[in-house]
C-alpha positions in Angstrom: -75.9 25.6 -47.2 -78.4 23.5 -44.9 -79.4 24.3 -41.4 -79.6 21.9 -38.8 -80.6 22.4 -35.7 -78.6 20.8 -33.1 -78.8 20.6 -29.2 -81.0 23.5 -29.7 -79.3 25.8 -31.2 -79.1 26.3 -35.3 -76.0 25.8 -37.2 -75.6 26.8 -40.9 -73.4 24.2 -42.5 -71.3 23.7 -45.4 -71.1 20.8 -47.3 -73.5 18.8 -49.5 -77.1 18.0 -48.0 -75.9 13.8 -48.9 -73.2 14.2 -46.7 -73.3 11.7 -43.4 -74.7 13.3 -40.8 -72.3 12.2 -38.5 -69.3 13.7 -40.3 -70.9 17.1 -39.8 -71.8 16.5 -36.1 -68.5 15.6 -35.7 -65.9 17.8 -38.4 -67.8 20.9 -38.2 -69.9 21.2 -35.1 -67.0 19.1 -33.0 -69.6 17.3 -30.9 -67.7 14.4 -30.2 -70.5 12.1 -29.0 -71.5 10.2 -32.0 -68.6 7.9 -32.7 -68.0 6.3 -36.2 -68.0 2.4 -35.6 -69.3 0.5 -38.8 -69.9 3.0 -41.1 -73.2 0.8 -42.0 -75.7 1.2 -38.9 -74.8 -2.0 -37.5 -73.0 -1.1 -34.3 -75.2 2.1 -33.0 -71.7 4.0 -31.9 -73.1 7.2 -33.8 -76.5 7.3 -32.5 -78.4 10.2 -32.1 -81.6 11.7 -31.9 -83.6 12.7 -34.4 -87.2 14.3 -33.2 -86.8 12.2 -30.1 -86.1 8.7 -32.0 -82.8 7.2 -32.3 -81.1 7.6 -36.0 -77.7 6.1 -37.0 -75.9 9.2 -38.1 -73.5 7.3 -40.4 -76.2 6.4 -43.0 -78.1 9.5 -42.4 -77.8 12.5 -45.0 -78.0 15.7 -43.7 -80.6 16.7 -46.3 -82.7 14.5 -44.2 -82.4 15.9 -41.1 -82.7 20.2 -42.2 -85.5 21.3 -39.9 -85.9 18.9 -37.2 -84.2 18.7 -33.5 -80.7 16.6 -33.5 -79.7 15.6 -30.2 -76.3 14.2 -29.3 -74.9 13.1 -26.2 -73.6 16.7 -25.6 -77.6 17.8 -25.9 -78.1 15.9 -22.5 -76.1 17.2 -20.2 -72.5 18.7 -19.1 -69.1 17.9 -17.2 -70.9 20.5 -14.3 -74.5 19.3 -14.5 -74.9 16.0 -16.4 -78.9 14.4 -17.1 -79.9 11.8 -14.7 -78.7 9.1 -17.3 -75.5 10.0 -17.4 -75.1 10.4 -14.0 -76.8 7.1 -13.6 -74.3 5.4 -15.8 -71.4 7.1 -14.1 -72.9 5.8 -10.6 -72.8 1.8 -12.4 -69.6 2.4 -13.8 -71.8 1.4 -16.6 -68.5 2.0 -19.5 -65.3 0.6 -19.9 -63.7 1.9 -23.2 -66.5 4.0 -23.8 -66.7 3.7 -27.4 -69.9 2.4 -27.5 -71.4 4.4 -24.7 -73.0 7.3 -26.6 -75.2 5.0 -28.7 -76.1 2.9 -25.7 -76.7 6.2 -24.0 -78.9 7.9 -26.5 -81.1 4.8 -27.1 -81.8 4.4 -23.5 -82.7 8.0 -24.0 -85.6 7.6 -26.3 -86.5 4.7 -24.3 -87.0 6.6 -21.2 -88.6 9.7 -22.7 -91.4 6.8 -24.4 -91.5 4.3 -21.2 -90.1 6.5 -18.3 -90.5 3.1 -16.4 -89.2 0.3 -18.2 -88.8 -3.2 -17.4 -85.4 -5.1 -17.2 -86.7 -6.9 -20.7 -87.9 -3.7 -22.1 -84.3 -2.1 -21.6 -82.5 -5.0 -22.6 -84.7 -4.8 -26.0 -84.2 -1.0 -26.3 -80.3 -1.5 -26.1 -80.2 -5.0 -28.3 -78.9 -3.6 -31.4 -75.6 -1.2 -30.0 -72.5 -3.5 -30.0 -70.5 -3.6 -26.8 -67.5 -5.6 -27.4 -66.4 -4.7 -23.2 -68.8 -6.6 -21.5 -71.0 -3.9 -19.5 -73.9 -4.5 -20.5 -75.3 -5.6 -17.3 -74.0 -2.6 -15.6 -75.7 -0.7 -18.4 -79.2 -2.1 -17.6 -78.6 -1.3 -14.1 -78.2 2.2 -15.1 -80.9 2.4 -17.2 -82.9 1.2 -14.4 -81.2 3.4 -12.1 -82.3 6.7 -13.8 -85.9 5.5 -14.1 -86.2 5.0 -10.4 -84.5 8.2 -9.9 -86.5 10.4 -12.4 
């Protein structure tokens, strides 16, 4: 039975150490962040992060993870007292269906904790690979931007 340490606090789970990280997050620990997209690390729905850096949960085994910090959306902040990103992307109105918003989120996360001062062409890099099918992507950079001016 692995332990994985999740939004700072340790969680002994069942199941098999190959078993997508993602379907753990979400089945046992019910953080419903990560979202499963593709299944194949294409879209960056399920993003999280792993030591800091962003990891596609889908394709990541739990095995891999036992003993380092996982951080999902839920890690960053709350309905009460959400992280200046969040907040930031709720100020753009930076989502529309909001299924692709965790990844877009988390990435932007690890972005800001590495560059807190980005460029528009260094965000738009950082968030290149999540799929967004709504068309916010603009209002996404904009909160990206946002939070780093307000950090």
């Amino acid at each position: 039975m692995p332990a994985l340490k999740v939004n700072g606090r340790t969680h002994d789970v069942d199941g098999l150490e190959n078993s997508p990280l993602l379907f753990v997050l979400r089945n046992d620990l019910k953080l419903n962040g990560p979202k499963f997209g593709c299944g194949l690390a294409q879209c960056g729905a399920c993003t999280v992060l792993v030591d800091g850096q962003p990891v596609r949960s889908c394709v990541t085994q739990v095995g891999a993870v036992v003993d380092q910090e996982i951080t999902t959306l839920e890690g960053l902040g709350s309905l009460e007292k959400p992280d200046k990103l969040q907040r930031a992307f709720i100020d753009e109105q930076a989502m529309q269906c909001g299924y692709c918003v965790n990844g877009v989120i988390m990435r932007a996360r690890a972005l800001l904790d590495q560059n807190p001062h980005p460029t528009e062409g260094e965000v738009r890099l950082a968030l290149d690979g999540n799929l967004c099918r709504c068309g916010a992507q603009n209002r996404m950079v904009r909160a990206v931007l946002r939070a780093a001016r307000e950090a």
